[in-house]
C-alpha positions as CSV (number, residue, x, y, z in Angstrom):
1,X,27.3,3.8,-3.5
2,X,24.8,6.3,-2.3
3,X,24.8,10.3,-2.8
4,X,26.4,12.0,-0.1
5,X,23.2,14.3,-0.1
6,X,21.2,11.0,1.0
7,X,24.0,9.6,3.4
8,X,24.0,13.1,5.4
9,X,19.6,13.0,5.1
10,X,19.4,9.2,6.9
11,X,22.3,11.0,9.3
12,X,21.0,13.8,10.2
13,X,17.4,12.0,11.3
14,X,19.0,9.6,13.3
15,X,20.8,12.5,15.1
16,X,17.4,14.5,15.3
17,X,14.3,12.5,14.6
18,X,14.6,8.8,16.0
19,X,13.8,8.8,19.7
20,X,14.5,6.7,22.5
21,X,11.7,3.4,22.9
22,X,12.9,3.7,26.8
23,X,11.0,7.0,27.8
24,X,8.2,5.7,29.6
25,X,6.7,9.6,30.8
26,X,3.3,10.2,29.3
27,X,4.2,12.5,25.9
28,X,1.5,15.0,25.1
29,X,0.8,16.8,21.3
30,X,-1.8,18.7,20.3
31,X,-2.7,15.7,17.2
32,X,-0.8,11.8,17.9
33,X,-0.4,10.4,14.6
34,X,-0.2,6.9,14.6
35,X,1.2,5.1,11.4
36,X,4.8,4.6,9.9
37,X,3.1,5.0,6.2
38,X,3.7,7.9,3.7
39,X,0.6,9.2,4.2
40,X,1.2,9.6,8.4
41,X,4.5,11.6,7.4
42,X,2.5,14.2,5.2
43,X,-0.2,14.4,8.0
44,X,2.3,14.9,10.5
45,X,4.1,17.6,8.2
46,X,0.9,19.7,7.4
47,X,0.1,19.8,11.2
48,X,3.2,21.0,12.0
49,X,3.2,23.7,9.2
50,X,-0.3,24.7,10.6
51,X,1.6,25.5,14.1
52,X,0.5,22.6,16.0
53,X,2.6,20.0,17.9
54,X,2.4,16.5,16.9
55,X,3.9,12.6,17.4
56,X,4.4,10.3,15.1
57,X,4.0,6.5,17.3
58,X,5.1,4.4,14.3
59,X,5.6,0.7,14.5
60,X,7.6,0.7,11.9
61,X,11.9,1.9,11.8
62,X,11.5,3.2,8.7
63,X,8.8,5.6,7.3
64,X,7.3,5.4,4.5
65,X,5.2,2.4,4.1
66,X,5.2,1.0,0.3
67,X,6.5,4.0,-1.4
68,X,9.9,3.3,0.8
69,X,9.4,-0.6,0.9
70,X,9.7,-1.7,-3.0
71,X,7.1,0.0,-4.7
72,X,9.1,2.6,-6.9
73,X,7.2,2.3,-9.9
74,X,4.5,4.6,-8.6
75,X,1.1,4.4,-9.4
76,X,0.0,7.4,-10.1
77,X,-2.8,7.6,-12.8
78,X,-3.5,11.7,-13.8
79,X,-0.4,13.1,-12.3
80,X,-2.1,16.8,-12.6
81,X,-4.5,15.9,-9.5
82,X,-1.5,15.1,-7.5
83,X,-0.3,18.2,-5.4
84,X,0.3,19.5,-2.2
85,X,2.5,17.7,-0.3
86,X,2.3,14.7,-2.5
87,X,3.7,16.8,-5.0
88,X,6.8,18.2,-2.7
89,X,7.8,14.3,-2.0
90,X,8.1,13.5,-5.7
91,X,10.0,16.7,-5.7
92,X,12.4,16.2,-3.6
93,X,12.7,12.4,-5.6
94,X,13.5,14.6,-8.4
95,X,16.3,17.0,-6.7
96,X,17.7,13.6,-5.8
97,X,18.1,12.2,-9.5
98,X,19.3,15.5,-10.3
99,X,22.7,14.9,-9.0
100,X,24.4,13.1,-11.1
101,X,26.6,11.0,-8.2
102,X,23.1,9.9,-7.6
103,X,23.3,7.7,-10.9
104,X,25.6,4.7,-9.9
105,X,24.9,1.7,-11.3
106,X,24.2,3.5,-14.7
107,X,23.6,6.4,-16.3
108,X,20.5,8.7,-16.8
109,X,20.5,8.5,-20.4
110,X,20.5,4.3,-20.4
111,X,17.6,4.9,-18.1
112,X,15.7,6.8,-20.4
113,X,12.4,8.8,-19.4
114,X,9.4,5.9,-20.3
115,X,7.2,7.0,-17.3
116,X,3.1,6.2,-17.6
117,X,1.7,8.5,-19.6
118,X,3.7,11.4,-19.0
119,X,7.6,11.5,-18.4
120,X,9.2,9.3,-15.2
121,X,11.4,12.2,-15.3
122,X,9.2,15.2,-15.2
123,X,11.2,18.8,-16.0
124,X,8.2,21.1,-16.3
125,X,7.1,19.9,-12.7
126,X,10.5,19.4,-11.4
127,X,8.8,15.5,-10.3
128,X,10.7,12.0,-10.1
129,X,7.8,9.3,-10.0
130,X,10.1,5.7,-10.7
131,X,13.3,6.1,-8.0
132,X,14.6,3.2,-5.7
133,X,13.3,2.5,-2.3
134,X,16.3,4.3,0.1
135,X,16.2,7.2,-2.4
136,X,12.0,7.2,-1.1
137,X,12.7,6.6,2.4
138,X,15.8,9.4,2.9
139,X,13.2,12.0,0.9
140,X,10.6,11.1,3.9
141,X,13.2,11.8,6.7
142,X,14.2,14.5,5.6
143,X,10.4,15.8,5.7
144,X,10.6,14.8,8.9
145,X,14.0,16.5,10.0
146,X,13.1,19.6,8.2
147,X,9.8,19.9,9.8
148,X,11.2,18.7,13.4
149,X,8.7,16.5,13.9
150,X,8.8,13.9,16.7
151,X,8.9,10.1,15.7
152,X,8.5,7.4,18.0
153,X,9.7,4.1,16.3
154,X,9.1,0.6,16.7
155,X,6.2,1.4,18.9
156,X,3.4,-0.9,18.6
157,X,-0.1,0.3,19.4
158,X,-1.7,-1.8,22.4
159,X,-4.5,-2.9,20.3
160,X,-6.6,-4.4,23.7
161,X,-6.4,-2.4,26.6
162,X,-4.0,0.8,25.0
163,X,-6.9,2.7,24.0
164,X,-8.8,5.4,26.3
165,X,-11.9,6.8,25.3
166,X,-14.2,8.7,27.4
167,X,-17.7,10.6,26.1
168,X,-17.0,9.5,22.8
169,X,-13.1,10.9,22.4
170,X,-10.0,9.3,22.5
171,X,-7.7,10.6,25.8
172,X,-4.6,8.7,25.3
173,X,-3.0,5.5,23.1
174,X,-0.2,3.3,25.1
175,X,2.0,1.0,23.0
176,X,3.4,-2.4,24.0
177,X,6.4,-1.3,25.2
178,X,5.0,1.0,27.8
179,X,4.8,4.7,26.0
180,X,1.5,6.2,26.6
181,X,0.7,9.1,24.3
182,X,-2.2,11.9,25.3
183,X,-3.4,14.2,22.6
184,X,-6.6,16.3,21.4
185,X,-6.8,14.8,18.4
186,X,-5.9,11.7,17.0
187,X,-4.9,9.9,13.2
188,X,-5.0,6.9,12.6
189,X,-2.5,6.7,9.2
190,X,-1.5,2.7,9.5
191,X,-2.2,0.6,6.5
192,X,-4.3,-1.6,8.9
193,X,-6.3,0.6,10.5
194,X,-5.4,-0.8,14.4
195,X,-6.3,2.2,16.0
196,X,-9.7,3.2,14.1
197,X,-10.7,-0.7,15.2
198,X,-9.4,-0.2,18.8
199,X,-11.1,3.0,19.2
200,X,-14.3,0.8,18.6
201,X,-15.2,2.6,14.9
202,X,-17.4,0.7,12.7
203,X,-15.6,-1.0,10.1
204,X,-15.8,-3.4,7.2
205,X,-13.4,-6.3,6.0
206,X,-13.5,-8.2,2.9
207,X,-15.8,-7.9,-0.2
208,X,-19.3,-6.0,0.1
209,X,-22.1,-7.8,-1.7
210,X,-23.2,-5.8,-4.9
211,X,-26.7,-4.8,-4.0
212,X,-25.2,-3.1,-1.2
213,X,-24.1,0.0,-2.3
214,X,-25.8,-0.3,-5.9
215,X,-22.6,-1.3,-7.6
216,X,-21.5,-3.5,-10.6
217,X,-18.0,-5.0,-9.4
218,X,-18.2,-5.2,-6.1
219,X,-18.8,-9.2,-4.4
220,X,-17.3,-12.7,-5.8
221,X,-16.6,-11.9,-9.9
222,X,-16.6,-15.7,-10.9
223,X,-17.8,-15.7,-14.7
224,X,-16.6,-14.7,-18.0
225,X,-16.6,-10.6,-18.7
226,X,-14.5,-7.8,-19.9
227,X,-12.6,-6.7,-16.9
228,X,-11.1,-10.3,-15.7
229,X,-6.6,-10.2,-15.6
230,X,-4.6,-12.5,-14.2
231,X,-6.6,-15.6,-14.6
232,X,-5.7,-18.3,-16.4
233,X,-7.0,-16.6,-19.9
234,X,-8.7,-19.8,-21.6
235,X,-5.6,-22.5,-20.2
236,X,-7.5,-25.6,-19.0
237,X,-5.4,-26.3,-16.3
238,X,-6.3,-29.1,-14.4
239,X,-5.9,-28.5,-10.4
240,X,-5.4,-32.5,-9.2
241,X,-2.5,-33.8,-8.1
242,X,-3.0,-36.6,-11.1
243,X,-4.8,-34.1,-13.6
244,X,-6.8,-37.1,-14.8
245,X,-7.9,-38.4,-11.4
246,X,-10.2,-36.0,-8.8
247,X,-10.1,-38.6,-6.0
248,X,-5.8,-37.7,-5.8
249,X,-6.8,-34.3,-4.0
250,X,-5.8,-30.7,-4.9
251,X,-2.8,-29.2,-6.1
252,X,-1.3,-27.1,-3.3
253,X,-2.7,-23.2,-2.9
254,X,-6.3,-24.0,-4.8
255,X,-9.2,-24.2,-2.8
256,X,-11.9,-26.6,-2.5
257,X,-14.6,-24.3,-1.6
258,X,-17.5,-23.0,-3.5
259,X,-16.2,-19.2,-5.2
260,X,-20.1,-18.0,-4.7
261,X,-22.2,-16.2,-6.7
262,X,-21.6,-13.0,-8.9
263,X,-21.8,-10.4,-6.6
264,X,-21.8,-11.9,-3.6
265,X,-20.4,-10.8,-0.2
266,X,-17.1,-12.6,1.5
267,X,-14.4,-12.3,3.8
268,X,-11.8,-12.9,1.5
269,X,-9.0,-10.0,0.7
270,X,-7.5,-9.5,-2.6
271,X,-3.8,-10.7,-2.5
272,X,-1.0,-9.5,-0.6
273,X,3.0,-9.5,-1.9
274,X,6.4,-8.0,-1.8
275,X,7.2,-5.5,-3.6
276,X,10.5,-6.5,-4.5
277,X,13.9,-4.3,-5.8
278,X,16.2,-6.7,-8.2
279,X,18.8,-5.9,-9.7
280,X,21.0,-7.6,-12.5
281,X,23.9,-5.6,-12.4
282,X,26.7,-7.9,-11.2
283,X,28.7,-5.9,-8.6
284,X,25.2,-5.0,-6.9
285,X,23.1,-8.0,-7.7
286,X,22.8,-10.7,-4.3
287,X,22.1,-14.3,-5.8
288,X,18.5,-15.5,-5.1
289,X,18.7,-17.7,-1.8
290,X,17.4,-21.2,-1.0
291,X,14.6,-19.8,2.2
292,X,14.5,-22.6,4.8
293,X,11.2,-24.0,4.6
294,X,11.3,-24.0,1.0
295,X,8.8,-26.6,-0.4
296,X,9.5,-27.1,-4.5
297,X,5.7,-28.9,-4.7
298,X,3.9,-24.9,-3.9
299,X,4.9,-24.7,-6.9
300,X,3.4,-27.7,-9.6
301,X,0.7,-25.4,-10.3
302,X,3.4,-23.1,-11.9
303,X,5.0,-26.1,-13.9
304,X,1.3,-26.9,-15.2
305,X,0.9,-23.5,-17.0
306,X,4.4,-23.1,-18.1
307,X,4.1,-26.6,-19.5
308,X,0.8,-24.9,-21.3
309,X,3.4,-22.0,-22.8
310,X,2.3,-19.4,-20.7
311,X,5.3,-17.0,-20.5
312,X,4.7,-13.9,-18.8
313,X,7.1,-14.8,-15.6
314,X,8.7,-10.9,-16.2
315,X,5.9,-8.9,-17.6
316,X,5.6,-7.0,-14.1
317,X,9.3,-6.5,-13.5
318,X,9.4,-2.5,-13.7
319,X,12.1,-1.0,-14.3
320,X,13.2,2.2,-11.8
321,X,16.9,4.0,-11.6
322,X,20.0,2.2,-11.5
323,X,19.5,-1.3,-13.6
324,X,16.8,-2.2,-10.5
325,X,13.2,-3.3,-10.7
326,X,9.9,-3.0,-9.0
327,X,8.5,-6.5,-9.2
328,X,5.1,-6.9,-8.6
329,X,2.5,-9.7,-9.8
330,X,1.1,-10.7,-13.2
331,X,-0.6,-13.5,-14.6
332,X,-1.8,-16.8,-13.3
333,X,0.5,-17.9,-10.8
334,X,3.0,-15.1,-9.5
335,X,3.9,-12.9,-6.7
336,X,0.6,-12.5,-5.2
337,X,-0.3,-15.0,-2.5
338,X,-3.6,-15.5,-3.4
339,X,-6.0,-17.1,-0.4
340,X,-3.2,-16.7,2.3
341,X,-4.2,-13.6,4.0
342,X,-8.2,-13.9,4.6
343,X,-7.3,-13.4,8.9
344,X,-5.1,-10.7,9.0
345,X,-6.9,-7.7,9.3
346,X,-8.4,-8.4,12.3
347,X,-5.2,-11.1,13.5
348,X,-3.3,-10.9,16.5
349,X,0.5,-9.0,16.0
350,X,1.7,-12.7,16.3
351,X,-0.6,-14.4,13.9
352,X,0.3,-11.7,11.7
353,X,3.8,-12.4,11.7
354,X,2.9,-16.1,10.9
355,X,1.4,-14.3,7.8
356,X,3.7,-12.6,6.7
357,X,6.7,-14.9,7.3
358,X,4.4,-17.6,5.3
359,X,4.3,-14.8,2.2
360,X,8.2,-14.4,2.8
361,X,8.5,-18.2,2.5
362,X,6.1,-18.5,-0.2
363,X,7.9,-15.5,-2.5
364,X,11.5,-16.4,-1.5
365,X,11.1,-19.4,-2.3
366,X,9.1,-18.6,-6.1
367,X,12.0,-16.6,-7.0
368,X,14.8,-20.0,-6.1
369,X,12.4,-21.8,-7.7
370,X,12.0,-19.8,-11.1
371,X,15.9,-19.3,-11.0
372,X,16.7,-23.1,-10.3
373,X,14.1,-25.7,-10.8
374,X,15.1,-27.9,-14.0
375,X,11.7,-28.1,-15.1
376,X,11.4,-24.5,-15.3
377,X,12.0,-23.9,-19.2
378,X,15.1,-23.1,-19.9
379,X,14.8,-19.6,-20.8
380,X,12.8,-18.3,-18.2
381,X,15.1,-20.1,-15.7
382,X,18.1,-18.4,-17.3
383,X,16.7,-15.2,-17.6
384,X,15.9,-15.3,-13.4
385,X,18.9,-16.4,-12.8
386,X,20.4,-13.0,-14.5
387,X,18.7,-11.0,-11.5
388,X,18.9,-11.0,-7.5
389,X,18.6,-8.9,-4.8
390,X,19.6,-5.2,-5.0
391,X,22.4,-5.1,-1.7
392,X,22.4,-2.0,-1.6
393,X,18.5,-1.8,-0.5
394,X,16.8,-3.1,3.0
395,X,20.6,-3.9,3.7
396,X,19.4,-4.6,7.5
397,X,16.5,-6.7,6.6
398,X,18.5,-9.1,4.1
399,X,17.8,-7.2,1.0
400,X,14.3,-8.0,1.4
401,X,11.4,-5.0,1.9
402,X,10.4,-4.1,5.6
403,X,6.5,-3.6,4.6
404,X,4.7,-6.7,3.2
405,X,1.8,-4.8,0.5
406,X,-1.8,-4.9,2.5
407,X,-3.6,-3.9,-0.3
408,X,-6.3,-3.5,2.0
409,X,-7.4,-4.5,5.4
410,X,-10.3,-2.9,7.2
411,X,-12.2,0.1,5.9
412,X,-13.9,2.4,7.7
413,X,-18.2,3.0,7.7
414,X,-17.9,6.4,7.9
415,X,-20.1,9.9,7.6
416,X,-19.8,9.2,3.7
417,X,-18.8,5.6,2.3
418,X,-16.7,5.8,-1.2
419,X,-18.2,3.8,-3.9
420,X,-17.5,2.9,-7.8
421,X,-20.4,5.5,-8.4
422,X,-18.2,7.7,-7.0
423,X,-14.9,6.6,-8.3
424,X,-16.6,6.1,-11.9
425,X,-18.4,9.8,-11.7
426,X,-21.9,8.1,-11.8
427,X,-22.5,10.3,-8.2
428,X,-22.0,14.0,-7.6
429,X,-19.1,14.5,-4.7
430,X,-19.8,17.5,-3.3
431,X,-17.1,17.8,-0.3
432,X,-13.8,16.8,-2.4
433,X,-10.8,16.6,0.2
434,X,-8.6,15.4,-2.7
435,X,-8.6,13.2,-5.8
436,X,-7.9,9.9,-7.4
437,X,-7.6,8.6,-11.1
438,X,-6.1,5.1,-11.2
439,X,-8.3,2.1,-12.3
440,X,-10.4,0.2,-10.1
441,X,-7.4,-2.0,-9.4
442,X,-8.8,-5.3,-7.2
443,X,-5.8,-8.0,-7.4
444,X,-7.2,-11.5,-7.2
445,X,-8.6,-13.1,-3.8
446,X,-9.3,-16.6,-4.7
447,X,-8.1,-19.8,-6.6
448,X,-11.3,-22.1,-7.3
449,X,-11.9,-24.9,-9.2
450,X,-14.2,-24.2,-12.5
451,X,-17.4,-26.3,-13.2
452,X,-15.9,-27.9,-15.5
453,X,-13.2,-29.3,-13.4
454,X,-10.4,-26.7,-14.0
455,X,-8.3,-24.0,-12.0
456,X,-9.0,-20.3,-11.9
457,X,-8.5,-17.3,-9.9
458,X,-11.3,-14.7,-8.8
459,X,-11.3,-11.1,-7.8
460,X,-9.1,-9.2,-10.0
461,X,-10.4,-6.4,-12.0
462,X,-8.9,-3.6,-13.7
463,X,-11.2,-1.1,-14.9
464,X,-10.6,2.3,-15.8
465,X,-11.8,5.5,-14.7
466,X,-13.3,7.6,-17.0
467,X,-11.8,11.2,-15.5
468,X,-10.0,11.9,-12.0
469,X,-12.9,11.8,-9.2
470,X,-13.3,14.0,-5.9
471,X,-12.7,12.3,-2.8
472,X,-15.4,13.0,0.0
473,X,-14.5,14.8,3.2
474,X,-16.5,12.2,4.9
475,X,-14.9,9.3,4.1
476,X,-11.9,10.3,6.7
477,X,-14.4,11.0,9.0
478,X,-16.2,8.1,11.8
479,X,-19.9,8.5,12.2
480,X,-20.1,11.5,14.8
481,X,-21.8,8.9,17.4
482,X,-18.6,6.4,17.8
483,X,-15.8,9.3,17.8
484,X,-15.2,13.0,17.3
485,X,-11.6,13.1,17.5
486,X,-9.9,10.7,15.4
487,X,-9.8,10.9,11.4
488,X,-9.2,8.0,8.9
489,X,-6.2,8.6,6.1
490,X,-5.5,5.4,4.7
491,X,-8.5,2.8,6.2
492,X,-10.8,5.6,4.6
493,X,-14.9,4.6,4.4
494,X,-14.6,3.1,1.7
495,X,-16.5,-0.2,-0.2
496,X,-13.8,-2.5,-1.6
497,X,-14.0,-2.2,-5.3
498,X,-13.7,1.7,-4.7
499,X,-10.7,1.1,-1.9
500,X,-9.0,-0.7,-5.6
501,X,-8.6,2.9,-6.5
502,X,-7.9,4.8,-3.6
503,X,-5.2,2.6,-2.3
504,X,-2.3,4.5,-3.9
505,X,0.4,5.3,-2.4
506,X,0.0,9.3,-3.6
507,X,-3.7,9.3,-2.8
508,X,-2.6,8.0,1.0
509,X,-0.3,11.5,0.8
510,X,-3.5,13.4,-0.3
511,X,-5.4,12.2,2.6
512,X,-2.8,12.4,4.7
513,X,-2.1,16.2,4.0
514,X,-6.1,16.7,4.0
515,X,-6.5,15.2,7.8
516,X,-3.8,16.8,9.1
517,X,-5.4,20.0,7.6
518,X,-9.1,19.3,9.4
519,X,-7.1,18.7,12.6
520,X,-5.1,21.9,12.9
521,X,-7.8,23.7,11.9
522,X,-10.4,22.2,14.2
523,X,-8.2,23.2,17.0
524,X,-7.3,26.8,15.7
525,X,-11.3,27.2,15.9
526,X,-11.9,25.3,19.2
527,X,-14.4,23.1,17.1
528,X,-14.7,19.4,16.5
529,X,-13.3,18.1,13.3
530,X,-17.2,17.5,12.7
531,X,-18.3,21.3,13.2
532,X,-15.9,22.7,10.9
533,X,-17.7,23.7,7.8
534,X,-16.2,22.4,4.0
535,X,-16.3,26.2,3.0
536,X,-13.4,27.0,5.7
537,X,-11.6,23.5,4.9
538,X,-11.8,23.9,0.8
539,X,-10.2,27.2,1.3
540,X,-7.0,25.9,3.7
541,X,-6.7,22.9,1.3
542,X,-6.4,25.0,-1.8
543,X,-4.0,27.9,-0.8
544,X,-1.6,24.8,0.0
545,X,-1.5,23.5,-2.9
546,X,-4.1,20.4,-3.1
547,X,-6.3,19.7,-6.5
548,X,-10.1,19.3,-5.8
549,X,-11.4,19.4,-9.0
550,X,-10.6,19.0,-12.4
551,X,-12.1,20.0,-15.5
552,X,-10.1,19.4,-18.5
C-alpha cells in the first residue's frame, strides 16, 4: 500500500488544488499557464515564488506529464546541471524513499542503488532519480498545494476560436467547456504546443532537411553509419507477406514509400509509446489482457526476427522501486509505433484520440501477444508472462499511463533556433537560460523496405554529447513580430535532431522554472519579456538555484 505521507499529499490537493470545471466567470492572473506537464508545474511554482498570481488550465487530471505517466527511469544525462526547481522535485522523490513504509513490495537494499552514472539513490544531494509514477505525481501536488497555486483540470484549450489576440498579445484563452481565462502573460508548457500554434506562432513539424541549419543528423538517415540503434542490425528480414514472393503485398506496419535521401526534409515524427509500469510481484502484478481489437497478424513482423534469434524483447525493461519497471522501446520491433503518428501534431482533439487509442491497441495488444502467442519462443513467452500490470498505478485508467510519450510535436521558429551545433558545442551560446547533457536521442520514424528487398527502420540516432551545453534564452521566446507575451517551455525553437536532446523530462523543469522566471520579472519591471536584458535575467536565475554553465 502507499505511504501515508503520499495518501495525505493526493488528499490534501484534492481538498485545495483541484477546482470546479463548472465556473464559467472569466478568471484573471497576472501569467495563465497552460499545460498539465512537469515543466508547467515548475513554471507555475517559480511565478508564484516571484509574487505573482498565476493558473494552471491543464487538460490533463493529473500533473505531471511523463515524469508522472510511466517514465520513472529518468533521463537525466550530467545530473550536476540539473538544479533549481528540477532539483527540489527529485528531492522531494528522495524524502519519499526515505521512509521506509514507502518500500512495499520490497526492500531498499534488494533494490540496490545502480542509477546512470551516478547513484539512483543520491545521499550527497539528498536526490531520488528512478521512483514509480504515483510517488512522481503526489511529489508534483504537493508543489502545487504548498505553493497554492490554482489548477484548472480537464480543461481543454479551444484551439479554433479560444484564442484572443490583439496588437500582437494574447488577451484571453477559453477552453471547450466554457472557462475563459484573461492574463498579462501567457505559457504555453503542453507537450504539443496547442496554444503557441493557436496564438498563430511560427512553427515547425517533422524533420528539417540538413542544409538547413548546417547540421549532420538532421533529415531522412537511411544508409549505413555509426550512430544507427534499433534497426534490424544486419537481419535480412524479408517484409512480404510470402518472404519469397513481392507481388503477396507488405507485411503489416512497413511502408511502401520511398525513405528519401540522406538528409532530407519530411513530415514524419520519430515514434510515439507508453511508458509502461510492470510489475512481477504476484500480489501486485494485474495479468496482461486480451485488448478488443487485438489483431495477432500486426505482429508477423515480430515472429520474422525472433525466428532470426533476435532476443532483446526485455533489454529496455528498467527497473525503478518496488519490483516495477519502466518499459520503454528497444530493438527492431517493440514498443514504439513507428509510422503511426505522422498527423498528430497538427490533428484535431478527436483524430488525436483515434491516435492514441490505435497506439493503446497496438501496445496492449504486443504485450498479450509476447506473453501468449505459441510461436513466440518459449522463453521469451514465459518470461512475459512472469510480469503485468502494476494495480497499484493509473488505478483509474486501468493500470495503463494517462499520457501517451509525444516525443515531439511542433517546435517553435523562435528569436534563437537550437541546433546540434549547439547541443554538440560546435556554436558559442551566449544567453544560457539552462542546460542539457543527454545524447541526441531521435527514436525511429520510419519502417522502409531496403534496395535490396529487405525491412528496416529509419530515424533513430543516439549520439552523445561531448559536455553539458547552454540552452539559449531565445529559444522560449516567438519572434517579437508574431507575439510579445507568450513564452515557449517545452515546444522550445528548436530543429529536431537538437529537440532529441532537449526533450527530457528535467530539461522541461529547467525551462519551465526559466519562463516563469522572464515572466515575473517582466512584470515586476513593466517591460515585455523581450525588453528585459539577459544581465537582469542571469542574475534571478542563479540566486535560485539554476546551472548555466559548466566548466569541469
Amino acid at each position: 500500500m502507499r505511504s501515508k505521507t503520499i495518501l495525505l499529499i493526493l488528499a490534501t490537493c484534492f481538498l485545495t488544488g483541484c477546482q470546479s470545471d463548472s465556473v464559467k466567470q472569466p478568471l484573471k492572473a497576472d501569467v495563465i499557464v497552460y499545460g498539465g506537464t512537469s515543466s508547467a508545474i515548475t513554471t507555475a511554482v517559480q511565478i508564484k515564488r516571484m509574487g505573482k498570481s498565476v493558473i494552471v488550465v491543464s487538460p490533463d487530471i493529473h500533473p505531471g506529464g511523463l515524469s508522472s505517466s510511466g517514465l520513472g527511469y529518468t533521463d537525466t544525462g550530467n545530473k550536476e546541471v540539473i538544479g533549481g526547481l528540477a532539483r527540489e522535485f527529485y528531492q522531494l522523490l528522495y524524502q519519499h524513499y526515505m521512509i521506509p513504509e514507502s518500500w512495499n513490495w520490497q526492500k531498499q537494499s534488494e533494490f540496490g542503488n545502480k542509477g546512470q552514472g551516478t547513484p539512483a539513490i543520491d545521499g550527497e544531494f539528498r536526490t531520488m532519480w528512478l521512483f514509480e509514477p504515483h510517488v512522481a505525481e503526489a511529489a508534483f501536488e504537493k508543489m502545487i498545494t504548498d505553493n497554492k497555486i490554482t489548477v484548472y483540470r480537464n480543461a481543454w484549450l479551444d484551439r479554433e476560436t479560444g484564442v484572443v489576440k490583439e496588437e500582437g498579445k494574447i488577451v484571453s484563452i477559453k477552453t471547450l467547456n466554457g472557462m475563459l481565462f484573461t492574463g498579462k502573460i501567457f505559457i504555453d508548457a503542453s507537450y504539443e504546443g496547442d496554444l503557441m500554434a493557436a496564438a498563430g506562432v511560427s512553427y515547425h513539424t517533422g524533420r528539417e532537411g540538413s542544409s538547413q541549419y548546417d547540421e549532420e543528423w538532421n533529415g531522412v538517415q537511411v544508409g549505413d553509419f555509426p550512430v544507427k540503434h534499433h534497426d534490424f542490425d544486419n537481419l535480412k528480414i524479408s517484409p512480404y507477406r510470402n518472404p519469397k514472393d513481392p507481388s503477396s503485398g507488405l507485411l503489416p506496419r512497413i511502408s511502401a514509400d520511398p525513405p528519401g535521401n540522406r538528409g532530407d526534409a519530411d513530415k514524419r515524427l520519430q515514434a510515439y509509446c507508453f511508458r509502461t509500469c510492470l510489475t512481477d510481484h504476484s500480489d501486485n502484478r494485474v495479468p496482461f489482457m486480451r485488448p478488443p481489437g487485438y489483431d495477432s497478424t500486426q505482429y508477423e513482423l515480430l515472429i520474422r526476427i525472433y525466428d532470426a534469434g533476435w532476443r532483446g524483447t526485455f533489454n529496455k525493461f528498467d527497473a525503478i522501486p518496488n519490483r516495477k519497471l519502466d518499459v520503454n522501446n528497444h530493438g527492431p520491433f517493440s514498443f514504439d509505433n513507428i509510422g503511426m503518428n505522422y498527423d498528430f501534431p497538427d490533428a484535431s482533439y478527436e483524430r488525436r484520440k483515434e491516435i492514441i487509442d490505435e497506439h493503446i491497441t497496438y501496445q496492449k495488444g504486443l504485450l498479450w501477444f509476447i506473453a501468449n502467442d505459441p510461436r513466440v519462443p518459449a522463453e521469451v513467452r514465459n518470461e512475459m508472462s512472469g510480469w503485468g500490470y502494476s494495480r497499484d498505478e493509473f488505478a483509474d485508467n486501468g493500470y495503463w499511463p494517462y499520457n501517451i510519450y509525444v516525443r515531439e510535436a511542433r517546435r517553435m521558429i523562435g528569436d534563437y533556433v537550437m541546433t546540434e551545433n549547439d547541443v554538440l558545442s560546435k556554436r558559442d551560446v551566449t544567453h544560457s537560460i539552462g542546460m542539457g547533457s543527454y545524447n541526441l536521442d531521435s527514436h525511429n520514424t520510419q519502417r522502409y523496405i531496403t534496395p535490396d528487398g529487405f525491412v528496416e527502420n529509419e530515424g533513430d540516432i543516439q549520439l552523445p554529447t561531448p559536455k553539458p551545453y547552454m540552452i539559449d534564452l531565445g529559444s522560449i521566446l516567438p519572434k517579437r513580430e508574431e507575439c510579445t507575451n507568450l513564452l515557449v517551455s517545452v515546444c522550445v525553437s528548436s530543429s529536431h535532431i537538437a529537440f532529441g536532446s532537449i526533450r527530457m523530462e528535467p530539461v522541461f523543469m529547467i525551462l519551465g522554472q526559466s519562463a516563469g522566471t522572464v515572466a515575473a520579472m517582466a512584470l515586476d519591471k513593466r517591460k515585455s519579456i523581450h525588453e528585459l536584458t539577459y544581465k537582469e535575467i542571469r542574475k534571478k536565475l542563479l540566486a535560485d538555484g539554476q546551472v548555466l554553465e559548466y566548466n569541469k
